[in-house]
C-alpha positions, 0 to 999 in steps of 0.5 A: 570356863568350867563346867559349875560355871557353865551349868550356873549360867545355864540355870540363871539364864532359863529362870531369867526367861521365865520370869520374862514370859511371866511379865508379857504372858497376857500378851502371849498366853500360848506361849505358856506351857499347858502344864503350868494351867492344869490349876485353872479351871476351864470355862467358856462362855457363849452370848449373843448380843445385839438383839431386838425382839419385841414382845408385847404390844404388836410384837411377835412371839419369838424363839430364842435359840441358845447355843454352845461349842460350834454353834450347837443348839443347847436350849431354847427360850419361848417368848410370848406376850399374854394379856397381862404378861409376856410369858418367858419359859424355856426347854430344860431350863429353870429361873431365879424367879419370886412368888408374891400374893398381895394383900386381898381387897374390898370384891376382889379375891388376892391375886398370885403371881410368878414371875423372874427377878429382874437384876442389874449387871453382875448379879448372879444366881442367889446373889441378886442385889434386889431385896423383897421389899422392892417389890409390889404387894406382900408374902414375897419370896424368891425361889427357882421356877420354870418360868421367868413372866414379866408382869404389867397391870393386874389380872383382876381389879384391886390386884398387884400394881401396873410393875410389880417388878419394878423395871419401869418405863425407861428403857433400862436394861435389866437381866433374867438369871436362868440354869440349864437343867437338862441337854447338854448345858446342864449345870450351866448358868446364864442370863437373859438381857431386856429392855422394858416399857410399862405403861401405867395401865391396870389390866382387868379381867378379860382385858388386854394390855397392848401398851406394855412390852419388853424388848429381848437385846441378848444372851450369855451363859458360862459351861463350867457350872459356875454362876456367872455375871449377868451381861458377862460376855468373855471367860476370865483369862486362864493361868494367872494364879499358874503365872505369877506362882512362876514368877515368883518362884523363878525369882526366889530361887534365882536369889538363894542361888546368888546367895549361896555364890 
């Protein structure tokens, strides 16, 4: 065999290795070498699920401790219930939150209230999937705020109804969007999941709601900055786009070669 041969089956043999490692890469991704991701764009995303914090009706005000790489505090969560609220504020953090004023009525002057939007799975920050029409009252509109309140019943007669952001009495889960801006997670976004139960009781002045409550299940936020998916747990595998440029590349050069013989 002489040495053009020898060195033509060298070569087609090292791209037929590649394009092996591209096809079981998934399974294997360490085996990739780190040259070939310098492409993809590191995140990690910290969570804790499983929770089950009630606020509101008997419940405990809590802290919620939000954490990052080794289990490094990064922000904390206040959760507190107020009458006709439970108040959710946070250390360094701001919310994709609403403002709304209702319609003013017969004795009662207009009530103002904030509070966070809540979402479904997968929205993201300034991509909510929820409209203002879907909810109570009017002059709505949606904005970053320091505080994400869950709001029952009305703080004076003839204000916003009983769940003027409509998470109801079932038990779904719903999500409060937030951003780290300040600490060491700032630019980071996350999400806050809860279940609620809203009992159809409007609060009056100097009332008190002890019917309504929101249970707090868990937490996740993404460090690269990018918004993430409410509930999103995993970053996305790293290298993909790296991988299958590889393969294709180890192929396409694998035919011009045979061509060219």
């Amino acid at each position: 065999m002489t040495q053009k041969s020898t060195t033509r089956e060298s070569t087609r043999d090292r791209l037929a290795a590649y394009a092996s490692l591209a096809r079981i890469a998934p399974a294997v991704p360490l085996a990739i070498p780190s040259m070939m991701l310098v492409a993809e764009a590191d995140a990690t995303v910290y969570s804790q699920t499983g929770l089950s914090l009630r606020i509101g009706a008997g419940g405990a005000n809590a802290t919620l401790t939000i954490t990052g790489a080794g289990g490094a505090p990064v922000g904390q969560i206040s959760l507190q219930s107020s009458g006709s609220y439970v108040a959710i504020y946070g250390l360094n953090i701001t919310w994709q939150a609403l403002t709304q004023r209702t319609q003013p009525v017969p004795n009662a002057a207009a009530t103002t209230w904030y509070g966070g939007i809540p979402v479904n799975a997968g929205a993201k920050w300034n991509s909510l999937g929820r409209t203002t029409g879907q909810f109570a009252g009017s002059n709505c509109s949606f904005l970053p705020a320091s505080r994400g309140d869950i709001n029952f019943g009305s703080s004076n007669a003839g204000g916003f109804n009983d769940d003027p952001q409509g998470v109801g009495n079932n038990g779904d889960t719903w999500y409060l969007l937030f951003q780290f801006t300040g600490g060491s997670g700032s630019g980071g976004y996350g999400w806050l999941s809860f279940t609620a139960n809203v009992v159809g009781t409007t609060i009056r002045s100097g009332g008190s709601n002890t019917a309504s409550y929101i249970t707090i299940t868990g937490w996740g936020w993404d460090d690269s900055g990018a918004t993430i998916g409410a509930g999103v747990t995993a970053s996305a595998v790293p290298g993909g786009t790296g991988l299958a440029a590889l393969a294709i590349g180890a192929a396409g050069l694998r035919g011009r070669r045979r061509g060219r013989n």
